[in-house]
C-alpha positions as CSV (number, residue, x, y, z in Angstrom):
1,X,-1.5,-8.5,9.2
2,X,0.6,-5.7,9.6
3,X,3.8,-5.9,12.3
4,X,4.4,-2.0,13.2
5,X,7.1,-0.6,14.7
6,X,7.1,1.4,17.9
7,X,7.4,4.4,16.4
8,X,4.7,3.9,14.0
9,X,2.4,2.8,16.7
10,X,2.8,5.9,18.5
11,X,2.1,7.5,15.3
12,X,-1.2,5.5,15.0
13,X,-2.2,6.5,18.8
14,X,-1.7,10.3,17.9
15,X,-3.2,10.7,14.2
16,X,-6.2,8.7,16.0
17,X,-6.4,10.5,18.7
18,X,-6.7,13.8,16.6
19,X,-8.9,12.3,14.0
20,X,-11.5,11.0,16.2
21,X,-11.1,14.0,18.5
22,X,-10.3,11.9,21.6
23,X,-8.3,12.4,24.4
24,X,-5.1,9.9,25.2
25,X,-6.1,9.2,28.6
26,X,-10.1,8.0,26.6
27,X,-7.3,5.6,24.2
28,X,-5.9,4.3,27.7
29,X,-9.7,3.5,29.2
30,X,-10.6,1.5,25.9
31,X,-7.1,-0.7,26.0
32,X,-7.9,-1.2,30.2
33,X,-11.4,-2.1,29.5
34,X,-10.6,-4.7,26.7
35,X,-7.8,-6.3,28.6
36,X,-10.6,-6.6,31.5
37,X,-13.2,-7.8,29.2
38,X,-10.6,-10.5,28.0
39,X,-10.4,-11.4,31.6
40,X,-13.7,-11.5,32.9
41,X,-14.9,-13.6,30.2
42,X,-12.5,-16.1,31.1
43,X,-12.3,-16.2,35.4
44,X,-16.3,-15.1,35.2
45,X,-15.6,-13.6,38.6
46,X,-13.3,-16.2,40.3
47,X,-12.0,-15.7,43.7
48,X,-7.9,-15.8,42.3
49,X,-5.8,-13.6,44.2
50,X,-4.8,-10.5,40.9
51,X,-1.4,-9.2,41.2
52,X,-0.8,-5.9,39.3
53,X,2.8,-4.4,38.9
54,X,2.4,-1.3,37.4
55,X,5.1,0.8,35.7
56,X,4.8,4.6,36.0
57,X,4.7,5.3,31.9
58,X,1.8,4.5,30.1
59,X,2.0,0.6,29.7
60,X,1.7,1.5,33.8
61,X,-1.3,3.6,33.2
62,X,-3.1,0.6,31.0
63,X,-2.6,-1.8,34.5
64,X,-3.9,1.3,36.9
65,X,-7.2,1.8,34.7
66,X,-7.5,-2.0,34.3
67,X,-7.3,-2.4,38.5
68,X,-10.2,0.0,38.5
69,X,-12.6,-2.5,36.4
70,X,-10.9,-5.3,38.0
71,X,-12.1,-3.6,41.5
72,X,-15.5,-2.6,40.5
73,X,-16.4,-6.0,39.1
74,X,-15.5,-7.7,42.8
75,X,-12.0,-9.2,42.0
76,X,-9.1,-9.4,44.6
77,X,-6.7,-7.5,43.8
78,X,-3.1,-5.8,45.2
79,X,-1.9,-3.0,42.9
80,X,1.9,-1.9,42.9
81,X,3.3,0.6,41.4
82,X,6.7,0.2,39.9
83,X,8.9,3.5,40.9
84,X,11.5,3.1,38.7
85,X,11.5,6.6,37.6
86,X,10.6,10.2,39.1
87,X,9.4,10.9,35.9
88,X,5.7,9.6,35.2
89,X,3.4,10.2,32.0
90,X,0.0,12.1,32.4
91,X,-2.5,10.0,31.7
92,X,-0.6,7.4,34.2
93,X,-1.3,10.5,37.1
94,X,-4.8,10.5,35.5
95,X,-5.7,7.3,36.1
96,X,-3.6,7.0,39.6
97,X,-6.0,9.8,40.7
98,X,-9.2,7.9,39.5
99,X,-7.9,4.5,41.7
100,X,-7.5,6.9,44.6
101,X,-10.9,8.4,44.3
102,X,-12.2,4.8,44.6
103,X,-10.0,4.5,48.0
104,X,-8.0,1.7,46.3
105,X,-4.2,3.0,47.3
106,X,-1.6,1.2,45.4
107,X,1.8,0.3,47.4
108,X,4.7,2.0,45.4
109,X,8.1,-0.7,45.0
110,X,11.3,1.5,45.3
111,X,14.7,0.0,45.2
112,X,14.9,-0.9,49.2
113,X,11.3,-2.7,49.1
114,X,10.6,-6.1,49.7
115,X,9.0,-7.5,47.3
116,X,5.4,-8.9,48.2
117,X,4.4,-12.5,48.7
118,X,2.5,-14.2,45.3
119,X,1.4,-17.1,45.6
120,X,2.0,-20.1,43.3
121,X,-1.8,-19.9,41.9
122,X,-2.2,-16.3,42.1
123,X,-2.5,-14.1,38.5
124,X,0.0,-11.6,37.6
125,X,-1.2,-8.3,35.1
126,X,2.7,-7.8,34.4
127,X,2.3,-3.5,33.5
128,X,5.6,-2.6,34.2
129,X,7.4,-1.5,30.7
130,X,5.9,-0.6,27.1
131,X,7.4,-0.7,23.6
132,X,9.2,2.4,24.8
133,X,11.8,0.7,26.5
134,X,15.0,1.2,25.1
135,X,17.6,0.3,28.0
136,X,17.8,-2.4,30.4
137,X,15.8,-2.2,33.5
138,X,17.9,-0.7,37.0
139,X,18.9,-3.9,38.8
140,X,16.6,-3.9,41.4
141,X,14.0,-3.7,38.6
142,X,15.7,-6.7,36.6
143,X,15.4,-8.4,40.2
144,X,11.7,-7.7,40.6
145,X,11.3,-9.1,37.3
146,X,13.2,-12.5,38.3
147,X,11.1,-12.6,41.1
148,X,7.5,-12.1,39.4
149,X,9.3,-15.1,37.0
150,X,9.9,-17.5,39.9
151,X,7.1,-17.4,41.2
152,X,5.2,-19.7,39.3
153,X,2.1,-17.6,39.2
154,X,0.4,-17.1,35.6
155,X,1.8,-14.2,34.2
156,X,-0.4,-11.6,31.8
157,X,1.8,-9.7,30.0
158,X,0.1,-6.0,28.7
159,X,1.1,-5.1,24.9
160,X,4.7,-6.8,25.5
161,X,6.3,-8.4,28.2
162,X,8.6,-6.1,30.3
163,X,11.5,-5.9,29.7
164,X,11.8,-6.9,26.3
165,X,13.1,-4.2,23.3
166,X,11.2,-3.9,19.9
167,X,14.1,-3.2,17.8
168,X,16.6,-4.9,19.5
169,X,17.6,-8.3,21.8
170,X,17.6,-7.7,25.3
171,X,21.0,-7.7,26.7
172,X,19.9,-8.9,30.1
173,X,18.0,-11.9,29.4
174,X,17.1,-12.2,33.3
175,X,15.7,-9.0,33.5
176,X,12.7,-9.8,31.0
177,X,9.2,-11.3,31.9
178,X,8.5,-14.7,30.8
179,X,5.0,-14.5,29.8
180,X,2.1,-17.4,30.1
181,X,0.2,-14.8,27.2
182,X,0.5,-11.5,26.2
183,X,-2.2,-9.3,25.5
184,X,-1.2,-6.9,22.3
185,X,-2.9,-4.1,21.2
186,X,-3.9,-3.7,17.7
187,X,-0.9,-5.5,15.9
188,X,1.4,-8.1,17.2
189,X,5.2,-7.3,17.9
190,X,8.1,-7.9,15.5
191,X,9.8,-9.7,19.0
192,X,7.4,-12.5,19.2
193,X,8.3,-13.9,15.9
194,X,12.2,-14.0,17.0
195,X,14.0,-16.7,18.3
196,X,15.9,-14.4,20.6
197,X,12.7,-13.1,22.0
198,X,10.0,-15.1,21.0
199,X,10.6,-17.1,24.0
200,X,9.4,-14.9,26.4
201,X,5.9,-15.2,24.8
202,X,4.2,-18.0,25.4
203,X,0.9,-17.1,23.6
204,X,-0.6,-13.6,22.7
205,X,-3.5,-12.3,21.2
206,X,-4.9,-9.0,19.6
207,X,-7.1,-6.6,21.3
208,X,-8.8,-4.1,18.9
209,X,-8.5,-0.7,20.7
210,X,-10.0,1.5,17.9
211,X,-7.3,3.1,16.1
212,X,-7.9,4.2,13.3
213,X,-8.3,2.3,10.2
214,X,-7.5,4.5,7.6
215,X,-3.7,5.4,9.3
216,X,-3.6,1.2,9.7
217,X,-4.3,0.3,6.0
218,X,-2.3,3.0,4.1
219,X,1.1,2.7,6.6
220,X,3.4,0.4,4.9
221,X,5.2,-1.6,7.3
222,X,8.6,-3.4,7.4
223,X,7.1,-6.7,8.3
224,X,3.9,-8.4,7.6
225,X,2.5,-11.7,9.6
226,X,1.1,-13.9,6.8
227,X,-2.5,-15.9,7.2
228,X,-5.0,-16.9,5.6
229,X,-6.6,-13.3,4.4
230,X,-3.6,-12.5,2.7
231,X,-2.8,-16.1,1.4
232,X,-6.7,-16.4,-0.4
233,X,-6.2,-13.4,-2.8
234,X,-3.0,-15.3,-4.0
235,X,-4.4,-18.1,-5.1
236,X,-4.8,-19.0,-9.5
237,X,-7.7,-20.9,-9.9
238,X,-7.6,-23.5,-12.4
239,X,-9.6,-23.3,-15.9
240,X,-11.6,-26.1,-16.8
241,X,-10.3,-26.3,-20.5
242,X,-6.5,-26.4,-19.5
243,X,-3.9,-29.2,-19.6
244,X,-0.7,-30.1,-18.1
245,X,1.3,-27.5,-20.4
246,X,-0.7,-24.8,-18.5
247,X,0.9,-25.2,-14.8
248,X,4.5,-25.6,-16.0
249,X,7.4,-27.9,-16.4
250,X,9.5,-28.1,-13.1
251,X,12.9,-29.6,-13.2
252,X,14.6,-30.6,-9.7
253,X,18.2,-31.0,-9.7
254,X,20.3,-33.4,-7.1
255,X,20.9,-36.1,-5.1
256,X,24.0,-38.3,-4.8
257,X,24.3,-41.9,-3.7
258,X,22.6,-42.4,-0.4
259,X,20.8,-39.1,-0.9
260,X,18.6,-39.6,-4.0
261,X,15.6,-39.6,-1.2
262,X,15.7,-35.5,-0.9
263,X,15.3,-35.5,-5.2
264,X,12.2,-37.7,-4.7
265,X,10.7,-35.3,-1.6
266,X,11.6,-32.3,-3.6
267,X,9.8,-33.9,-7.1
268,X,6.9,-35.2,-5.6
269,X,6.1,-32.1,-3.6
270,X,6.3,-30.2,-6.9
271,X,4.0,-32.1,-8.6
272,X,1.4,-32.2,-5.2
273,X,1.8,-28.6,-5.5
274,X,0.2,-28.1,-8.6
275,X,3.3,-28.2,-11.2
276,X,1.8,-29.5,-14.9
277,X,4.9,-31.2,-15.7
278,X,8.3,-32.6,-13.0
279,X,11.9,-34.1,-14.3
280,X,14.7,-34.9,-12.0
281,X,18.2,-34.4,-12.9
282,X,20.4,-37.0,-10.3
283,X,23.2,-39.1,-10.9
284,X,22.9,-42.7,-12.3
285,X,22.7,-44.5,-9.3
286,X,19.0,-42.2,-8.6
287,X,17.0,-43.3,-11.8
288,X,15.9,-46.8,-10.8
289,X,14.7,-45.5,-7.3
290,X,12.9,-42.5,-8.5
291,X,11.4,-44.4,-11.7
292,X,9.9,-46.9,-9.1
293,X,8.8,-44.0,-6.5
294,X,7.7,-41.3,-8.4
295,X,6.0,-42.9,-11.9
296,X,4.8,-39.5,-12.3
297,X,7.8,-37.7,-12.9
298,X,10.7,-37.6,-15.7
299,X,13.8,-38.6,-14.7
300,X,17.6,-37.8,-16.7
301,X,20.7,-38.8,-15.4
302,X,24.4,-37.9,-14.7
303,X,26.7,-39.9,-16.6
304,X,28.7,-40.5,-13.1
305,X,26.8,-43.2,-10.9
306,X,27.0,-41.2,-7.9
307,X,27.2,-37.5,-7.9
308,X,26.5,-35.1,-10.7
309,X,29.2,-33.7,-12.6
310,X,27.8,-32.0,-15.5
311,X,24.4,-30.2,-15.8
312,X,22.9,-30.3,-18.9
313,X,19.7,-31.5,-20.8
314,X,17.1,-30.4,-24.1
315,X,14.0,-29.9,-22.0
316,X,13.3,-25.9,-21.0
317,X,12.0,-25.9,-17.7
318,X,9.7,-23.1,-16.2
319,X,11.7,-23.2,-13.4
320,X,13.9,-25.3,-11.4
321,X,14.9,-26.1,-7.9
322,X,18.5,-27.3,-7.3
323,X,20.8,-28.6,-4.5
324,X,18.9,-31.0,-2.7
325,X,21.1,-34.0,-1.5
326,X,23.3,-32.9,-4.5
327,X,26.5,-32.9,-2.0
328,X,29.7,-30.0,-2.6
329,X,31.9,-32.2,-4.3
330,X,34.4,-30.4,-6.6
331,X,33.4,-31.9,-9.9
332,X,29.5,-31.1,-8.6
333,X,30.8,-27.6,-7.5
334,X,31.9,-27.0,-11.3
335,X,28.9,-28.4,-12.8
336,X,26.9,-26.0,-10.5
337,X,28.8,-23.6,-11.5
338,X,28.6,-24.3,-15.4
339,X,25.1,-24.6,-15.3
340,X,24.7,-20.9,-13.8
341,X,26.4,-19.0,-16.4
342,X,24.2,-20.3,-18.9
343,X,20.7,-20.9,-16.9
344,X,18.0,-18.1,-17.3
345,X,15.3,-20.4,-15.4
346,X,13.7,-19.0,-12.5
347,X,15.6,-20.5,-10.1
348,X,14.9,-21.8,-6.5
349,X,18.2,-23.2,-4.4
350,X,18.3,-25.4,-1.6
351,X,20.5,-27.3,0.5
352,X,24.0,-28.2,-0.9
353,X,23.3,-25.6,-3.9
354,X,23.8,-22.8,-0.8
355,X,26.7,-24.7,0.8
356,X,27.9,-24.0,-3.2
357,X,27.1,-20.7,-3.3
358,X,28.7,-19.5,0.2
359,X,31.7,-21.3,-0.7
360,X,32.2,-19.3,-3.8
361,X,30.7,-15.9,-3.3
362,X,31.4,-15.0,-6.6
363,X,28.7,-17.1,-8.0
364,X,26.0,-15.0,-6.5
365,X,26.4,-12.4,-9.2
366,X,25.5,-15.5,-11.9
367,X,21.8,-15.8,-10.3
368,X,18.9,-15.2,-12.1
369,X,17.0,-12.0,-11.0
370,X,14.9,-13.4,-7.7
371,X,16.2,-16.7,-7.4
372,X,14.7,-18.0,-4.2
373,X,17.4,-19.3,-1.3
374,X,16.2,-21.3,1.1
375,X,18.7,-21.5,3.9
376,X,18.4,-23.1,7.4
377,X,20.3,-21.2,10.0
378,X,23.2,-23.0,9.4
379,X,23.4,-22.3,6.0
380,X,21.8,-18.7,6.5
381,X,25.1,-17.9,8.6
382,X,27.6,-19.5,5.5
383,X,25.6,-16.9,3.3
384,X,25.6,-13.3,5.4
385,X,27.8,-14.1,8.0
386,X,27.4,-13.6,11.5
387,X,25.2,-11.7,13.3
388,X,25.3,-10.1,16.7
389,X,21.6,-10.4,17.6
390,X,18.2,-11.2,15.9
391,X,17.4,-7.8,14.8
392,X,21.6,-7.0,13.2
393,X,20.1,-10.9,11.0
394,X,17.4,-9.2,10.0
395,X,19.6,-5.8,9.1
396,X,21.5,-8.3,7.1
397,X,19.3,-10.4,5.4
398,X,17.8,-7.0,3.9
399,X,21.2,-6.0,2.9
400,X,22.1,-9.3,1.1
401,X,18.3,-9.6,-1.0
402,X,19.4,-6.1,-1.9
403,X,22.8,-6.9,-3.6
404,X,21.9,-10.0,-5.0
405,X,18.5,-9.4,-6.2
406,X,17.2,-12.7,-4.6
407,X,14.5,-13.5,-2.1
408,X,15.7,-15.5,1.1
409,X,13.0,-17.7,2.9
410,X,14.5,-18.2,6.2
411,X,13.9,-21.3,7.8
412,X,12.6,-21.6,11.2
413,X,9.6,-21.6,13.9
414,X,7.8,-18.7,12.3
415,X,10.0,-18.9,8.5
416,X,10.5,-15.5,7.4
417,X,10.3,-14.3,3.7
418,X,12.9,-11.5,2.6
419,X,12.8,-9.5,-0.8
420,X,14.4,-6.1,-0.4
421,X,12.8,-4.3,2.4
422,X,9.9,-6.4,2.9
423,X,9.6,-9.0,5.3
424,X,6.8,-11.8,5.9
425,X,6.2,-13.8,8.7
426,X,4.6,-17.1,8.5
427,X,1.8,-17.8,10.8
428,X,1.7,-21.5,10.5
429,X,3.7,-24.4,11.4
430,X,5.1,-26.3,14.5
431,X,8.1,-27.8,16.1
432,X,6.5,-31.2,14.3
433,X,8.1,-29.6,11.3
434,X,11.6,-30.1,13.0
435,X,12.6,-33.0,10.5
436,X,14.8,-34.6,8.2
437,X,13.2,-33.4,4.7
438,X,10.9,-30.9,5.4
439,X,13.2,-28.7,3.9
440,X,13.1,-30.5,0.7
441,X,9.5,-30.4,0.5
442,X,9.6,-26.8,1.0
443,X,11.8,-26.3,-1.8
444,X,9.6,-28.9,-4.1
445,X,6.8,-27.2,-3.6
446,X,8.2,-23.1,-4.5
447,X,9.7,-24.8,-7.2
448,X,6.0,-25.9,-8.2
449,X,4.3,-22.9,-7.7
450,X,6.9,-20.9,-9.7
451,X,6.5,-23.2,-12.6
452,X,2.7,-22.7,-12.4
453,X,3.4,-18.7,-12.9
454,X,3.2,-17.7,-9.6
455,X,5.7,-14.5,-9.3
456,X,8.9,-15.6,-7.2
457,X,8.3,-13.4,-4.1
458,X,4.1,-14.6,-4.0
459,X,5.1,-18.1,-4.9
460,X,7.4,-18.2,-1.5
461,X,5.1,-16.7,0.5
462,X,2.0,-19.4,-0.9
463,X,4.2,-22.0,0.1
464,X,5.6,-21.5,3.2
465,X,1.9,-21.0,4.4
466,X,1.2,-24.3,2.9
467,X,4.0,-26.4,3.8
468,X,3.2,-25.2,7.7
469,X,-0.6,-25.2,7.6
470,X,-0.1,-29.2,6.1
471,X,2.4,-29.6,9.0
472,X,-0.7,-28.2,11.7
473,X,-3.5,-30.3,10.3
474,X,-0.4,-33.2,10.1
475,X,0.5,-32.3,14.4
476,X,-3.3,-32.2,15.1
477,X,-4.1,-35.9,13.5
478,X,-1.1,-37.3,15.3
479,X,0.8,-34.6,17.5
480,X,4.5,-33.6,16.6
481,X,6.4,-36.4,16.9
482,X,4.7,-38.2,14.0
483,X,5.2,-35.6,11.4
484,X,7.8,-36.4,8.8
485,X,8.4,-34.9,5.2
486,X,6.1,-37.5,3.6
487,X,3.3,-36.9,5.1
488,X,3.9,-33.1,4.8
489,X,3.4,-34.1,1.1
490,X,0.5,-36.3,1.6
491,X,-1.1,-33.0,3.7
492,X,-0.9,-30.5,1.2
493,X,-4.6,-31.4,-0.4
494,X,-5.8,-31.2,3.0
495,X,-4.0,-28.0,3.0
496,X,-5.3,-26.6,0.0
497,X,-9.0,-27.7,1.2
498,X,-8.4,-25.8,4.6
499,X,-7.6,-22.4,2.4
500,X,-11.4,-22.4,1.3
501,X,-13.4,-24.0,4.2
502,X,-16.0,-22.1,5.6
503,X,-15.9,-21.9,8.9
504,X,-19.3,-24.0,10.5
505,X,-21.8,-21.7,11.9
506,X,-22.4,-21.5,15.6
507,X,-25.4,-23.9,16.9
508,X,-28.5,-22.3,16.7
509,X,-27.5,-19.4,14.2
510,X,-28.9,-18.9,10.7
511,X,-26.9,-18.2,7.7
């Protein structure tokens, strides 16, 4: 699914508007009467006190059309209009007029108001500010908006919560709405996938507002949310006369003593993910432990007992995933090294391989053409420095795929893929996934899926989705706290399985 920008939304509003030879103000009815669909269905005429703060732009104009069906359908409602401006859009004065005819008179909130009562179980439609905004509300508005926060009444946020930028963090984090759930049209927002931002949306949803299709499909967009309908058309299927030598010959590098246990993640989730063949290159003291735990895999050795001091071996892997519990000791730091000027591998690093790399820039220039980093934020920051806000990490993160040729996957809540210019957000996932290994899993299984002959880019992308989808089935078995790395691995069948499942039909419907 695409993620638009505000600018291209408004592009989509007015090449759909023209197409379909509709006025804005017509747009404006069908966003009011989704978002009052959306509520009927669920309060089915419940006698809950509706607040509606109203904004005089047309996020404002969206709440004054929606307080007409709220009206017309019975609810109780109080509508105020936010005068933050004396400037206000037309089809908000369109729709102000239609209230009016219906002899519902809003109370308009200037800067000397008090604000009025809500009550604790009360709803608030929160209308005040669109994707427009692009400066921090007045303080009396920013005040409002604490209030409407602290009131403990359920919050509806229209499009995006108030108060909240698209392109940027906001610099008052008091003056934005906290929203219960957030009602987008069309597309979701590049701000609730943030950590900066994302907080202010507890849950949102899509409403389909008809525009149009063609403009939707054939705009290329700087970000893309990732699920299952772009995951499926991804997917190799396996022949039936094929062998191991078909899906590849992964080799996983690291480990050190007391850390062979990210190696033996990393291996078996590479060989769960499909890979044909798996060797681990650790130190000495790692062979007995991953001979005994992994009797699938191929295991060579350091000749140091503890730490690895010298990469090299016969076998010619498909690709390889490196750094893992490896540690930044100076004789691993030069075998690291070593092994890069001569490596043409694909190439996915992880872990102790990035501490490497950020320690010694210069060894970026040495990667194979879309090697795939892996960084936490930590490690993110030790690559492209510091950023001022969400969106100047983003800017950054572009800038650094761009020099180095590499894809970043970017660790996180919603981990974010990053080739170039192109951006994907991962739908799946959970705070379960908060644990020691999970990172190392991730990296074993891209390492799999590029040894199989999945592209680098497609390969991150598959199995990001995967390593988050087995962590949701994992959280819904057993809830968060019982998800570790292990059974991320043991989930990735189930995983797979999900990708193809047919949803059950409804009771009493025919196929």
């Amino acid at each position: 699914m695409k993620i638009f920008t505000a600018e291209q939304i408004y592009a989509a509003d007015k090449f759909t508007i023209e197409k379909q030879q509709i006025s804005s103000d017509l747009l404006m009815e069908r966003a009011a009467t989704q978002i009052f669909d959306w509520m009927h269905a669920r309060l089915q005429g419940a006698k809950v006190k509706i607040h509606l703060f109203c904004g005089i732009g047309n996020n404002g104009g969206d709440g004054i059309a929606l307080a007409r069906h709220l009206q017309e359908a019975g609810y109780a409602i109080s509508v105020y209009v936010v005068n933050y401006s004396e400037t206000r859009s037309k089809d908000f004065l369109i729709n102000l007029d239609r209230l009016k005819e219906r002899k519902l008179w809003p109370d308009f909130i200037d800067s000397d108001c008090t604000f009025p009562e809500v009550g604790g179980d009360d709803i608030i439609v929160d209308a005040i500010f669109g994707i427009g905004l692009n400066r921090t509300p007045e303080e009396w508005v920013g005040k409002l908006i604490q209030y409407l926060n602290e009131s403990a009444a359920f919050i509806l946020s229209i499009d995006i919560p108030s108060g909240l930028f698209m392109a940027q963090a906001p610099i008052n984090s008091e003056f934005v709405i906290n929203a219960n759930h957030v009602l987008s049209f069309q597309v979701p927002k590049l701000p609730f996938f943030l950590p900066e931002t994302g907080i202010y949306v507890n849950q949102w949803e899509i409403l389909d507002i008809g525009l149009d299709m063609e403009f939707l499909y054939q705009t290329v967009t700087p970000y893309q949310l990732i699920g299952k309908p772009e995951i499926l058309p991804m997917y190799q299927p396996r022949l039936k006369f094929s062998h191991k030598g078909n899906y590849g010959h992964a080799l996983i590098i690291g480990g050190s003593y007391g850390k062979i246990g990210a190696v033996n993640l990393a291996s078996q989730a590479c060989l769960t993910s499909g890979a044909g063949m798996v060797t681990a290159y650790v130190p000495e003291c790692g062979y007995t432990p991953l001979q005994a735990a992994v009797p699938e895999i191929m295991v060579l050795t350091d000749d140091d007992d503890e730490k690895i001091t010298d990469i090299s071996f016969e076998i010619r892997p498909t690709a390889i995933g490196l750094g893992m519990g490896m540690g930044t000791n100076k004789s691993t730091e030069k075998a690291f090294e070593g092994f890069l000027k001569e490596n043409k591998a694909p190439l996915v690093i992880d872990a102790d391989g990035l501490n490497l790399l950020a320690g010694n820039p210069g060894l970026l220039k040495l990667l194979p053409p879309q090697s795939v980093l892996t960084p936490h934020p930590k490690e993110l920051e030790r690559l492209i420095g510091q950023w001022n806000d969400d969106f100047d990490k983003l800017d950054k993160i572009k800038a650094f795929s761009k020099e180095y040729d590499c894809i970043l996957v970017v660790k996180g809540a919603h981990t974010m893929v990053s080739y170039e210019n192109q951006g994907y957000i991962n739908s799946t996932g959970n705070p379960g996934m908060a644990t020691a290994g999970s990172g190392d899993v991730l990296a074993g299984i891209i390492t799999g899926f590029m040894a199989q002959g999945y592209p680098p880019l497609q390969a991150s992308v598959f199995s990001v989705y995967l390593h988050g989808l087995s962590g949701d089935l994992l959280a819904g078995e057993g809830g968060y706290e019982s998800v570790t790395a292990s059974k991320l691995i043991r989930g990735l069948g189930k995983a797979f399985t999900e990708l193809f499942r047919r949803p059950e039909p409804e009771k009493g419907s025919q196929e």
